[in-house]
DSSP file (Angstrom, degrees, kcal/mol; ACC not computed):
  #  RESIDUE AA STRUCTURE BP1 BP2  ACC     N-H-->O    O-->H-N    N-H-->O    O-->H-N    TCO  KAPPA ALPHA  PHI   PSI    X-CA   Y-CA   Z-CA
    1    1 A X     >        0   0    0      0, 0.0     4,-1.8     0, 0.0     5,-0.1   0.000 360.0 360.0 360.0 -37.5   -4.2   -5.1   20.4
    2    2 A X  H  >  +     0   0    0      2,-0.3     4,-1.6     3,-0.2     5,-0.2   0.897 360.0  52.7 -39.0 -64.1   -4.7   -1.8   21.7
    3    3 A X  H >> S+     0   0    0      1,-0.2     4,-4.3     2,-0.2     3,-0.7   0.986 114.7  55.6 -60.7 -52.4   -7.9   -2.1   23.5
    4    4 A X  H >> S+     0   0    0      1,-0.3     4,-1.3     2,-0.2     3,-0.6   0.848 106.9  47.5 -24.9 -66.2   -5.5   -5.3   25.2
    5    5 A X  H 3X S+     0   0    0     -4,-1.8     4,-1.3     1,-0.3    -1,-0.3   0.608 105.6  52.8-102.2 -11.8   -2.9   -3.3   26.1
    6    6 A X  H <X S+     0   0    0     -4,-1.6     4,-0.7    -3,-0.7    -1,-0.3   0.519 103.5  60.4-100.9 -12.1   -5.0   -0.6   27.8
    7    7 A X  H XX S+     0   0    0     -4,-4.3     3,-2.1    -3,-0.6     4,-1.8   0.927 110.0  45.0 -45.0 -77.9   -6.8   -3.5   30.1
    8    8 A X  H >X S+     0   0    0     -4,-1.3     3,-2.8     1,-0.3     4,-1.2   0.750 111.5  53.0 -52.4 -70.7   -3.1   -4.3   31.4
    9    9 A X  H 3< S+     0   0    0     -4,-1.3    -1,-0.3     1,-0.3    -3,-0.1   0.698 117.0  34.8 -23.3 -56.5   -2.4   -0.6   31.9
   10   10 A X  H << S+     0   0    0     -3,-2.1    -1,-0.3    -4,-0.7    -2,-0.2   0.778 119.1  53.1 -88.3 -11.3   -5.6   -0.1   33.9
   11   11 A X  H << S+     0   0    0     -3,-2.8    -2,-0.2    -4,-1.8    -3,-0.1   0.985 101.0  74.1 -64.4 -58.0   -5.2   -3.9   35.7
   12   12 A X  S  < S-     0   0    0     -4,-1.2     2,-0.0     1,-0.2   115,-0.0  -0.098  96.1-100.8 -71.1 141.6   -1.4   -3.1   36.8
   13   13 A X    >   -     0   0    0      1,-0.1     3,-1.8     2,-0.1    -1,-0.2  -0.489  24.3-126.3 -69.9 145.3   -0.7   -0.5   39.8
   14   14 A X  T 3  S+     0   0    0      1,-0.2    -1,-0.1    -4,-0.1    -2,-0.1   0.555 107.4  45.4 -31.7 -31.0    0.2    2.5   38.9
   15   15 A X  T 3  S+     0   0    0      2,-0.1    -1,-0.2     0, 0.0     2,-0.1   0.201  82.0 117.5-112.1  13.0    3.4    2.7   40.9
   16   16 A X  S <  S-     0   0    0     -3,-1.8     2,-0.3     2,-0.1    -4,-0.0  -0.289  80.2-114.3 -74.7 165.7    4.4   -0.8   39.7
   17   17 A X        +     0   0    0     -2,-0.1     2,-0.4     2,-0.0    -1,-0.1  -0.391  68.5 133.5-109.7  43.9    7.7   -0.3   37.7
   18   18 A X        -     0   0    0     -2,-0.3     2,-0.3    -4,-0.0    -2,-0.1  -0.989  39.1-155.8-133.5 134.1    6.3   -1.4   34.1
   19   19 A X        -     0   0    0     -2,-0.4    30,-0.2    31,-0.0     2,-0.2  -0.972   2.5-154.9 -94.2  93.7    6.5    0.1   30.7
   20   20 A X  E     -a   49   0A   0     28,-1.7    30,-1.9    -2,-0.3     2,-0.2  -0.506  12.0-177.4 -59.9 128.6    4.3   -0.3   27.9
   21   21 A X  E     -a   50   0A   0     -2,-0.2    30,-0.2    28,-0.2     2,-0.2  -0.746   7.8-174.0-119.8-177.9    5.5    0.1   24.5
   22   22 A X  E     -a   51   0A   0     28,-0.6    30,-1.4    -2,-0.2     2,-0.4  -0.583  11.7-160.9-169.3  99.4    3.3   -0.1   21.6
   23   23 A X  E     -a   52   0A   0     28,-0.2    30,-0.1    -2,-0.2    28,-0.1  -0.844  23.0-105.2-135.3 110.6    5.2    0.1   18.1
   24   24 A X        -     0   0    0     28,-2.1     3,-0.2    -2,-0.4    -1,-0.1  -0.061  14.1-164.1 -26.0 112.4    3.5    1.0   14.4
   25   25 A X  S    S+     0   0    0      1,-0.1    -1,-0.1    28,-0.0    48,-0.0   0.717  96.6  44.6 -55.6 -27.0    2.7   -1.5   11.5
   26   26 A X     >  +     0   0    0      2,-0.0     4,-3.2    60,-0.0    -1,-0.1  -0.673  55.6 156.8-136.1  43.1    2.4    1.6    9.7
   27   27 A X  T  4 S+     0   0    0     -3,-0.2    29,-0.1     2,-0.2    27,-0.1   0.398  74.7  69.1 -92.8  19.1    4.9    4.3   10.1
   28   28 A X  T  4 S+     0   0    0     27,-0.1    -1,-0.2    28,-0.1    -2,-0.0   0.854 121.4  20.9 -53.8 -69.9    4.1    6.0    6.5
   29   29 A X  T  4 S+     0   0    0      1,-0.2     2,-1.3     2,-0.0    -2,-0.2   0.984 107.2  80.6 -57.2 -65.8    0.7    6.9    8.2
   30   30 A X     <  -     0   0    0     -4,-3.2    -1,-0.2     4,-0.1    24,-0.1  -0.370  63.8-177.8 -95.2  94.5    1.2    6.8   11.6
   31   31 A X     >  -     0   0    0     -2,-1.3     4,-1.7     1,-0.1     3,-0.3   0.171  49.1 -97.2 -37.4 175.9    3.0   10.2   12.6
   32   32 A X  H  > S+     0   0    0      1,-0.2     4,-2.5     2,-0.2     5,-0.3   0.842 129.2  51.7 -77.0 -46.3    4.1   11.0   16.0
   33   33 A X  H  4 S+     0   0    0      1,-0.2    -1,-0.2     2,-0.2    -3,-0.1   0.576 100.6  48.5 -94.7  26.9    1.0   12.7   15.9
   34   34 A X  H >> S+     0   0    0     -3,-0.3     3,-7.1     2,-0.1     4,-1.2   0.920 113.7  55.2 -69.9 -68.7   -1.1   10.4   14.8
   35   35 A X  H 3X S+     0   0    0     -4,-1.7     4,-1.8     1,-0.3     5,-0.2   0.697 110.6  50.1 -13.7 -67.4    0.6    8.2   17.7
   36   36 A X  H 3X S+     0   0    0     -4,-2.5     4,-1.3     1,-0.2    -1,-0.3   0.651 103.3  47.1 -68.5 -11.1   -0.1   10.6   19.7
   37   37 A X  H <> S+     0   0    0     -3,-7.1     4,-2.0    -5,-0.3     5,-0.3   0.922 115.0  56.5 -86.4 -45.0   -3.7   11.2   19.1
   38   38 A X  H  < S+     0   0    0     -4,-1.2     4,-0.4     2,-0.2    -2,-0.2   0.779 104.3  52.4  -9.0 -57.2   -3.9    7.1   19.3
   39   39 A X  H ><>S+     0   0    0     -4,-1.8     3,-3.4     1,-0.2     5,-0.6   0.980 107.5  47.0 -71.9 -66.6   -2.5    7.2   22.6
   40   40 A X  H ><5S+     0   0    0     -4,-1.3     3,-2.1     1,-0.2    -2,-0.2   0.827 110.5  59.8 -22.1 -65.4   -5.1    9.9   23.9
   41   41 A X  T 3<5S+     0   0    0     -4,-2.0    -1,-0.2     1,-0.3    -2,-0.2   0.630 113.9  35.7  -1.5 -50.3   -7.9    7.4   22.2
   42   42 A X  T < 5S-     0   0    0     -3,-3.4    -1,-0.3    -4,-0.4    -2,-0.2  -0.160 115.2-105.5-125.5  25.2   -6.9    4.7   24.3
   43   43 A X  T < 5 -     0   0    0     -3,-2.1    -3,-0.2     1,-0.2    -4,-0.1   0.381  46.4-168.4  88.1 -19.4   -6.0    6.2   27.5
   44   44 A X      < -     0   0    0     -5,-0.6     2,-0.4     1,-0.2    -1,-0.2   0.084  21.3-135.2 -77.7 122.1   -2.5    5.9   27.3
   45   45 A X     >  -     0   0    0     -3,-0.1     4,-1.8     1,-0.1    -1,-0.2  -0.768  15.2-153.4 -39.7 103.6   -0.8    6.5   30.1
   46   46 A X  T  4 S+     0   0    0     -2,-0.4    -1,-0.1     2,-0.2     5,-0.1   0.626  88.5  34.8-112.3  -2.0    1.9    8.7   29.0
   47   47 A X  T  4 S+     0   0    0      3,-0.0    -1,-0.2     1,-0.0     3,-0.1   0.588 130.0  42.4 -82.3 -16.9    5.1    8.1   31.8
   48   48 A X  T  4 S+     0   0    0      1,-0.2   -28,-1.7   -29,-0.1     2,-0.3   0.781 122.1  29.1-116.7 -13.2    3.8    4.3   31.8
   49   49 A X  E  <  -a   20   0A   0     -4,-1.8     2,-0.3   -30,-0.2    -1,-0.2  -0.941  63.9-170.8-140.2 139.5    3.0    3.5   27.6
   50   50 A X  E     -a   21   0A   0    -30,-1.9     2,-0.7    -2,-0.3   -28,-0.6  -0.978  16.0-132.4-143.4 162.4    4.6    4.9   24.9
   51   51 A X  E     -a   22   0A   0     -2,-0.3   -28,-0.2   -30,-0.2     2,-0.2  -0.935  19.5-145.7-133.6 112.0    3.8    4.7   21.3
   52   52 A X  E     +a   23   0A   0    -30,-1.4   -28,-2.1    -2,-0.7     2,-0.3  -0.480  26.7 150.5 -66.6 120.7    6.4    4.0   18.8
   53   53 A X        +     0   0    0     -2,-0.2     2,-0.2   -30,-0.1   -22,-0.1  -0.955  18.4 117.6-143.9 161.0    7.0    5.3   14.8
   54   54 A X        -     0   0    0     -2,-0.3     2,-0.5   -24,-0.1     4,-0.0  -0.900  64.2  -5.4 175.3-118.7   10.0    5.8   12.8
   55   55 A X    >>  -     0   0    0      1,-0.2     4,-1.8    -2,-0.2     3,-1.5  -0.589  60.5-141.1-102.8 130.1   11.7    4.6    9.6
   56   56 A X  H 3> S+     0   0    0     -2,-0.5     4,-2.1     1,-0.3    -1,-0.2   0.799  97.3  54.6 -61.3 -29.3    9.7    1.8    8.4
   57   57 A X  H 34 S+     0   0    0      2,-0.2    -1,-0.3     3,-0.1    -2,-0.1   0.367 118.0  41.9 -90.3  22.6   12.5   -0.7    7.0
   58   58 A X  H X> S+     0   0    0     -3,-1.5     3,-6.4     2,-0.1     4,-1.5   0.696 115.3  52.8-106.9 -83.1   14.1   -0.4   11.0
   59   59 A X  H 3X S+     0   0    0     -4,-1.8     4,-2.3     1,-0.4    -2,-0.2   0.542 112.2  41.9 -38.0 -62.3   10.4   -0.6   11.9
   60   60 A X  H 3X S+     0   0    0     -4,-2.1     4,-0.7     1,-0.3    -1,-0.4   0.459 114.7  47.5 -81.3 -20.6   10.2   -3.9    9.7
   61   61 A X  H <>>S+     0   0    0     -3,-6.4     4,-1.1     2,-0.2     5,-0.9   0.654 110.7  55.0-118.8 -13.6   13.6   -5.6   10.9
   62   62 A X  I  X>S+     0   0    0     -4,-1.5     4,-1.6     3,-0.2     5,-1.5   0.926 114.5  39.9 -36.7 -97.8   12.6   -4.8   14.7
   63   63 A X  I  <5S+     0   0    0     -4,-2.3     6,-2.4     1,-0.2    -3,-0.2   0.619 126.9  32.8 -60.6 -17.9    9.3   -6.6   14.2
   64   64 A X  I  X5S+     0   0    0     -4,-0.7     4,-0.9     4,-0.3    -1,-0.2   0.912 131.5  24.4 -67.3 -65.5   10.9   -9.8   11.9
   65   65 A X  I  <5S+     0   0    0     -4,-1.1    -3,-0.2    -5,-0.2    -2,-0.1   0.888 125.8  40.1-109.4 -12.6   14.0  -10.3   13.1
   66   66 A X  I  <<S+     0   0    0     -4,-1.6    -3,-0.1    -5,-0.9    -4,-0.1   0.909 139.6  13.0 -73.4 -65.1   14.2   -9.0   16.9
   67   67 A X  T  4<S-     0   0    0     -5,-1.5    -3,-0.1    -6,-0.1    -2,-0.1   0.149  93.5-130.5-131.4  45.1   10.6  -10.4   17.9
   68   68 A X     <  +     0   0    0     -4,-0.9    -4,-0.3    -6,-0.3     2,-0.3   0.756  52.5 159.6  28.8  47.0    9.8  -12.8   14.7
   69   69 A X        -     0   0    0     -6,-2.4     2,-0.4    -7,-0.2    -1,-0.2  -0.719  36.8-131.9-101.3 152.7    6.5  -10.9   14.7
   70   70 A X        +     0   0    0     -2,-0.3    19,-3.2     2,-0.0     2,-0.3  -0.901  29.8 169.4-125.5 139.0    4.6  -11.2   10.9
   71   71 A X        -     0   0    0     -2,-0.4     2,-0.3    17,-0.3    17,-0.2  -0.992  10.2-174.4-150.5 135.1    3.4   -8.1    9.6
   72   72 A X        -     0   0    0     15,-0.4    15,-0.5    -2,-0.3     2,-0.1  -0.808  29.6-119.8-155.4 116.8    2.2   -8.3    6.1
   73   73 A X  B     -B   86   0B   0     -2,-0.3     2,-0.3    13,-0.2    13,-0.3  -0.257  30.0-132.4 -43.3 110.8    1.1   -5.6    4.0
   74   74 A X        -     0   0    0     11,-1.7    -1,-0.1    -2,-0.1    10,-0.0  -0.637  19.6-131.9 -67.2 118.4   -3.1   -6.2    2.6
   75   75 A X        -     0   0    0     -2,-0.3     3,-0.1     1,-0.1     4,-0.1  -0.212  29.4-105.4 -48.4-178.5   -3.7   -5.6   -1.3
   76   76 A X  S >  S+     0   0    0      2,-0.1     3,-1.0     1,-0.1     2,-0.1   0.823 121.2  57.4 -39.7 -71.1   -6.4   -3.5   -2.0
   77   77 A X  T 3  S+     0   0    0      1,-0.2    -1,-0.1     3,-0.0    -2,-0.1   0.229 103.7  59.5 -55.5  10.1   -8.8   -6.3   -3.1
   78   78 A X  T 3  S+     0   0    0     -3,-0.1    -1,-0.2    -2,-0.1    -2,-0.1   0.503  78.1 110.0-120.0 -43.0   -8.1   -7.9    0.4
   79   79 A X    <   -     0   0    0     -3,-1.0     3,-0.1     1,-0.2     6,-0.1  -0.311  41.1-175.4 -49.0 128.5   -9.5   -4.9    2.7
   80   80 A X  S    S+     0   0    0      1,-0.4     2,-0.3     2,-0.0    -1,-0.2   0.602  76.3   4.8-132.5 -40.5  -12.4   -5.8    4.3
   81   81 A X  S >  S-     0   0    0      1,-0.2     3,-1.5     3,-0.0    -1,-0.4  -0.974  86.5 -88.5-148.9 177.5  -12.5   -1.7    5.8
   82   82 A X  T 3  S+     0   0    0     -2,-0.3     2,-0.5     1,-0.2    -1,-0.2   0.981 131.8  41.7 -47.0 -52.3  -10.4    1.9    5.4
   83   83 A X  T 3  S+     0   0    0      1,-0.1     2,-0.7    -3,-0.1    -1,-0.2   0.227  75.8 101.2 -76.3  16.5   -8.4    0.3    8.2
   84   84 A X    <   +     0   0    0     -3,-1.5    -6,-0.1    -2,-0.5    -1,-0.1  -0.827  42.7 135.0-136.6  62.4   -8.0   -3.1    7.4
   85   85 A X        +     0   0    0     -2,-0.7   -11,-1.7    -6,-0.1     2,-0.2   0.639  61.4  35.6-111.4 -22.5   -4.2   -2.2    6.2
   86   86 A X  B     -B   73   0B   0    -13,-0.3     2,-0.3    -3,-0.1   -13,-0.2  -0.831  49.1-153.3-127.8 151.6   -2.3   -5.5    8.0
   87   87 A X        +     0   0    0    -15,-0.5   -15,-0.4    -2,-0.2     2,-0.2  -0.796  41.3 133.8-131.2 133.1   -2.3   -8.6    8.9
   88   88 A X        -     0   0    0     -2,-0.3     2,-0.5   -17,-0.2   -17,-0.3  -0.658  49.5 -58.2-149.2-163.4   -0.3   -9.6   11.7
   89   89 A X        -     0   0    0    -19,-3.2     2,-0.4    -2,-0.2    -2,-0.0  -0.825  24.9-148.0-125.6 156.2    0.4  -11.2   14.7
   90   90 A X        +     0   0    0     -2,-0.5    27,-1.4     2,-0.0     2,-0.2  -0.103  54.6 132.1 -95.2  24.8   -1.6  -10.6   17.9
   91   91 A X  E     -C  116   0C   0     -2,-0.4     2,-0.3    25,-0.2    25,-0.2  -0.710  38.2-163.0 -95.4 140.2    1.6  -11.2   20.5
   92   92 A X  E     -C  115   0C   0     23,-1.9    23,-2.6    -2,-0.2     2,-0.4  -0.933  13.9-147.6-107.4 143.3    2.7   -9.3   23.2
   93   93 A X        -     0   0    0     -2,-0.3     2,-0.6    21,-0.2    21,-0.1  -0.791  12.8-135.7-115.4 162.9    6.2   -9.7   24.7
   94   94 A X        -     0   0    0     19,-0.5     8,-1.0    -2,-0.4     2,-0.2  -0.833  24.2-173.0-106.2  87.1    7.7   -9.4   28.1
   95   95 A X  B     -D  101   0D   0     -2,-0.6     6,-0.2     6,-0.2     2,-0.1  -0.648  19.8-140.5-136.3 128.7   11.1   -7.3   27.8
   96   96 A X    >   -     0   0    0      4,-2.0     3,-2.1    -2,-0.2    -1,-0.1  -0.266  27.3 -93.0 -99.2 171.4   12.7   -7.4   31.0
   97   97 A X  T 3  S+     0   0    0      1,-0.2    -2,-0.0     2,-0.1    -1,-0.0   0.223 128.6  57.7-105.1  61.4   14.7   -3.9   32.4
   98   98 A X  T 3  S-     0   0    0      2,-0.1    -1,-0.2     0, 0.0    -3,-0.0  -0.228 128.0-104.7-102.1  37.7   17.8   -4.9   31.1
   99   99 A X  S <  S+     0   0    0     -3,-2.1     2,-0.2     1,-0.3    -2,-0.1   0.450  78.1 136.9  87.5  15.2   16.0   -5.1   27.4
  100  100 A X        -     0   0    0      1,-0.1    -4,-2.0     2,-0.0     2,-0.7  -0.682  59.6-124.3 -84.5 150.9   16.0   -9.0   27.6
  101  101 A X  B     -D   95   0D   0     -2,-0.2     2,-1.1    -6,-0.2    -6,-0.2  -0.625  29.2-153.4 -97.6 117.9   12.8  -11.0   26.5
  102  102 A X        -     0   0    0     -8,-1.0    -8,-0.3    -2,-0.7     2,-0.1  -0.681   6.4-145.6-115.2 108.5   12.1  -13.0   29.4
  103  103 A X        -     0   0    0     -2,-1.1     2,-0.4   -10,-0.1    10,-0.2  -0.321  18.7-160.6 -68.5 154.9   10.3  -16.2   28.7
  104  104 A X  E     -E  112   0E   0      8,-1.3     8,-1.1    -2,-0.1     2,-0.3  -0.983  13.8-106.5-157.0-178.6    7.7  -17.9   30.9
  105  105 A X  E     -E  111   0E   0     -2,-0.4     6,-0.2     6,-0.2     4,-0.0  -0.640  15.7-146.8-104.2 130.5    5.7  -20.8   32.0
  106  106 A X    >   -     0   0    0      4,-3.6     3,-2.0    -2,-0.3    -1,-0.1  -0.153  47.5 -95.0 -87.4-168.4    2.1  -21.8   31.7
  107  107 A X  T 3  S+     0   0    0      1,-0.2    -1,-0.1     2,-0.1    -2,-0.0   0.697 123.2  64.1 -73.0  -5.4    0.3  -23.7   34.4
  108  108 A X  T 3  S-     0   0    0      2,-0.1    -1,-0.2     3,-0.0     3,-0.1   0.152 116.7-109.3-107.9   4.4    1.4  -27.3   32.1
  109  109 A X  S <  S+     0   0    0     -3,-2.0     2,-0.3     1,-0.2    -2,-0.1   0.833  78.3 138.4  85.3  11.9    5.0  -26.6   32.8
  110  110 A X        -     0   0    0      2,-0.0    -4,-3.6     0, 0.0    -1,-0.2  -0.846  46.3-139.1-118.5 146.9    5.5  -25.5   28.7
  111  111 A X  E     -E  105   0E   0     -2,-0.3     2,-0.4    -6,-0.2    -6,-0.2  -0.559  19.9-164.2 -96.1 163.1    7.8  -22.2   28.4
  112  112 A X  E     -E  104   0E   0     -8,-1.1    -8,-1.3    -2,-0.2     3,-0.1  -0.985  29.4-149.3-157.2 168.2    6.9  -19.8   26.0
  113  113 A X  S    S+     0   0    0     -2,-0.4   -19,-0.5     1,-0.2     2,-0.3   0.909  83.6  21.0 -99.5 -23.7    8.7  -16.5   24.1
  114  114 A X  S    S-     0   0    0    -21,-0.1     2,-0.6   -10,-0.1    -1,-0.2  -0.846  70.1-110.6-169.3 151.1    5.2  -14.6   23.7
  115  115 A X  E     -C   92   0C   0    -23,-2.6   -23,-1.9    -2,-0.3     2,-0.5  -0.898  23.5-144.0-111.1 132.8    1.4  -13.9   24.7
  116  116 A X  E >   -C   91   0C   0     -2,-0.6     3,-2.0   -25,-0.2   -25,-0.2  -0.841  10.1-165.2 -94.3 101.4   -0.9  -14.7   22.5
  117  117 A X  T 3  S+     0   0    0    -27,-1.4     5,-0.3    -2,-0.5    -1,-0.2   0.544  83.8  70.4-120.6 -47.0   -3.7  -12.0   22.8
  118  118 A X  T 3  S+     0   0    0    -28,-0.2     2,-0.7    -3,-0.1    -1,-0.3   0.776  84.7  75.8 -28.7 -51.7   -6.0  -14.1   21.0
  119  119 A X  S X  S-     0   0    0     -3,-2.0     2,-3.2     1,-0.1     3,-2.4  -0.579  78.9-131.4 -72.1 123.5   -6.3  -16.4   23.7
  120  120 A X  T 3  S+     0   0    0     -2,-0.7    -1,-0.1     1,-0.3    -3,-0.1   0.048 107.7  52.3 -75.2  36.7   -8.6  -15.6   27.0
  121  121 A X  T 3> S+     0   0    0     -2,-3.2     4,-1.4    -4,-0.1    -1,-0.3  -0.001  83.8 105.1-135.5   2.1   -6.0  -16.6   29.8
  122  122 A X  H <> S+     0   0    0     -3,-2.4     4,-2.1    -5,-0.3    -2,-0.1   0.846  82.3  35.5 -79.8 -14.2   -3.6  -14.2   27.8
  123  123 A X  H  > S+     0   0    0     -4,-0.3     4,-1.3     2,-0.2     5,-0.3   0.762 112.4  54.3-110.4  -7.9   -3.8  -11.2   30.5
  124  124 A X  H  > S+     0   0    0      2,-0.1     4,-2.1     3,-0.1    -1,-0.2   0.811 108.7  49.8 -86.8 -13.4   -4.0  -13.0   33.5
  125  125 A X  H  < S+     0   0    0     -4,-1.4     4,-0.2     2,-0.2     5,-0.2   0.987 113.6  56.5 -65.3 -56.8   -0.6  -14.9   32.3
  126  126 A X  H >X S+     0   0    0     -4,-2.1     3,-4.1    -5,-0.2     4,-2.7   0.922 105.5  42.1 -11.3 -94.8    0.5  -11.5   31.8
  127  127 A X  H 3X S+     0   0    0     -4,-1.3     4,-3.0     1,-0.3    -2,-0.2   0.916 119.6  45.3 -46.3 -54.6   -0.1  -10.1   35.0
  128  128 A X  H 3< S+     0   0    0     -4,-2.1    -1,-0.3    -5,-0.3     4,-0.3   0.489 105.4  52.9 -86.8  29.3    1.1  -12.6   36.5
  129  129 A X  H <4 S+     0   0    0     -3,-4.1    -2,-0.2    -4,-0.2    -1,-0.2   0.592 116.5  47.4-112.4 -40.3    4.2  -13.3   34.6
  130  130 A X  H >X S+     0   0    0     -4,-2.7     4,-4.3    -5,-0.2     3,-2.9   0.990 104.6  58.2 -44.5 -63.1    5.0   -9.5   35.3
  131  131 A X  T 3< S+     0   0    0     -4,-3.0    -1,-0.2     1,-0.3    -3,-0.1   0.754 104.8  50.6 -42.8 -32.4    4.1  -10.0   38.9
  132  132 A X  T 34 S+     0   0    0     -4,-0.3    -1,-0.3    -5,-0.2    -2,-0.1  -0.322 110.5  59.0 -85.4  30.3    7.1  -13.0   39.1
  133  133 A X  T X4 S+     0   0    0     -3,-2.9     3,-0.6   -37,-0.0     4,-0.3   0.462 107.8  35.3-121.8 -60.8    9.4  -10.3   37.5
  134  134 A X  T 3< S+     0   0    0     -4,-4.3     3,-0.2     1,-0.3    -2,-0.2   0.577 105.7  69.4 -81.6   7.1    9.3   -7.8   39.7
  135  135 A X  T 3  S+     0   0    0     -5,-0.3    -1,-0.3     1,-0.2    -3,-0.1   0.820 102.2  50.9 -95.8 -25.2    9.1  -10.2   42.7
  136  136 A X    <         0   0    0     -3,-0.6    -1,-0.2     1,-0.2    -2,-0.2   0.607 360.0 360.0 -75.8   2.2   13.0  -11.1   41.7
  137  137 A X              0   0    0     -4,-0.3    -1,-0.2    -3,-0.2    -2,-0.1   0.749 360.0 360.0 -63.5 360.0   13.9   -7.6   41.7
């Protein structure tokens, strides 16, 4: 999801008026300075992406009931490596800047709340679902 979001970062101009956020599964572990050594990791833009932690059950009704994202805790016997802590879902959303979740349209006319990252058309739908955002500014 990461490596994703630091494509768009380096696709999008710089001086375009978009804000990455990037919000913990994990916000036992993952200090602000973890976050921040994360960010570093990855490039992170730090006026244009920012990397989210704080009290995990806010954390946990953010992703569930604001952006119906599944995050689900891995036993032990389930871990496939040290880091192998989640499973969850691969969506990025498009939060407009008055903090609305601005749906959009594929090339078939079908609306949708979310990119699925999973899929290989998901960052040029991106970009251009951005690009028809700022064009209404």
């Amino acid at each position: 999801m990461t490596r994703h979001m630091a494509e768009l970062q380096s696709a999008l101009p710089a001086g375009q008026p978009v804000r990455f956020v990037t919000f913990t599964s994990d916000p036992e572990f993952d200090t602000p300075a973890m976050m921040k050594r994360y960010a570093t990791q990855y490039g992170a833009n730090s006026y244009r992406w920012w990397f989210l932690t704080g009290d995990k059950q806010e954390i946990r009704r953010l992703e569930a009931q604001d952006f119906k994202f599944v995050v689900v805790e891995k036993k032990p016997e389930e871990k496939e490596a040290l880091d192998d802590l989640f499973i969850h879902s691969t969506f990025f959303m498009l939060v407009d800047g008055d903090g609305k979740l601005r749906r959009w349209t594929d090339r078939e006319g079908h609306v949708h709340a979310y990119f699925d990252m999973d899929e290989p058309e998901a960052k040029e739908q991106i970009i251009s679902a951005i690009s028809q955002l700022l064009s209404k500014k």
